[in-house]
N, C-alpha and C positions, 0 to 999 in steps of 0.2 A: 151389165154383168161383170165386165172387170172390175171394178167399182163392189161391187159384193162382194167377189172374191179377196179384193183385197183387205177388205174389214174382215172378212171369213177367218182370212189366215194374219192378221196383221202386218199385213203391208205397209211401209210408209207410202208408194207412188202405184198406182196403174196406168195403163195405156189404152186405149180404146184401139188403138191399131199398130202394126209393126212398124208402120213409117215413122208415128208418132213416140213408138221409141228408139227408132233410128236416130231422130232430131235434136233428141234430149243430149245434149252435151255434159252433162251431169252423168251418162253410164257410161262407160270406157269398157263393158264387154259385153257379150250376148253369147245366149246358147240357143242352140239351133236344134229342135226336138219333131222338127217337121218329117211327112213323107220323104221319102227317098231323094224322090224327083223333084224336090226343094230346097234340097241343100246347098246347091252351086248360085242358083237365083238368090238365097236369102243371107248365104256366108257373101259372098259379092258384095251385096246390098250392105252387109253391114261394114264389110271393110273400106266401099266409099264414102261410107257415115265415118270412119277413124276409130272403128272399134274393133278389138282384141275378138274371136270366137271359141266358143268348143262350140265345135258340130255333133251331132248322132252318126255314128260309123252307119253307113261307107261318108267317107265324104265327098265322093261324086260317084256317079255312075260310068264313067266314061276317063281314061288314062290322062286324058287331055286336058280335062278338066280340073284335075288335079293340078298338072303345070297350070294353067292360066290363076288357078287359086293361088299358088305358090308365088306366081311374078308380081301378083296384084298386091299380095300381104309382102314381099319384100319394096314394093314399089310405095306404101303407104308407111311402112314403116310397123308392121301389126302382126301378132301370134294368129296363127290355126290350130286348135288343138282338137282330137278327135277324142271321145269318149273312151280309147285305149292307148291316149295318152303319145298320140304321134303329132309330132313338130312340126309346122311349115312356115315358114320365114327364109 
């Protein structure tokens, strides 16, 4: 299917899975358009991969979560940006 869509919309790259463009060292950012209660597992996930995010607002559910986002993107070296345009680093 990713493979379709990418000829659909002219894509140069698809990915069969989000790991699989976790890995790609060729993206340096990702956006995060998932359920709510995926945004702390998947912005994480991308910042141990070395990538820059925007997330879909909220970007966590829980106050906590926010700091641990916050120490992990200054700890790696990498932006947070929420779809209203708020900074964590």
């Amino acid at each position: 299917m990713a493979d379709q869509e990418s000829q659909r919309w002219g894509a140069v790259q698809s990915y069969s899975s989000y790991e699989d463009l976790l890995a790609d060292d060729e993206v340096e950012a990702v956006y995060v358009p998932l359920r709510n209660d995926k945004h702390v597992e998947w912005t994480m996930r991308a910042l141990d991969a070395g990538k820059h995010v925007l997330c879909e607002k909220p970007l966590a559910l829980r106050s906590q979560d926010v700091l641990t986002i916050e120490e992990r993107a200054e700890s790696v070296g990498r932006f947070v940006l929420t779809n209203r345009g708020t900074v964590v680093r």
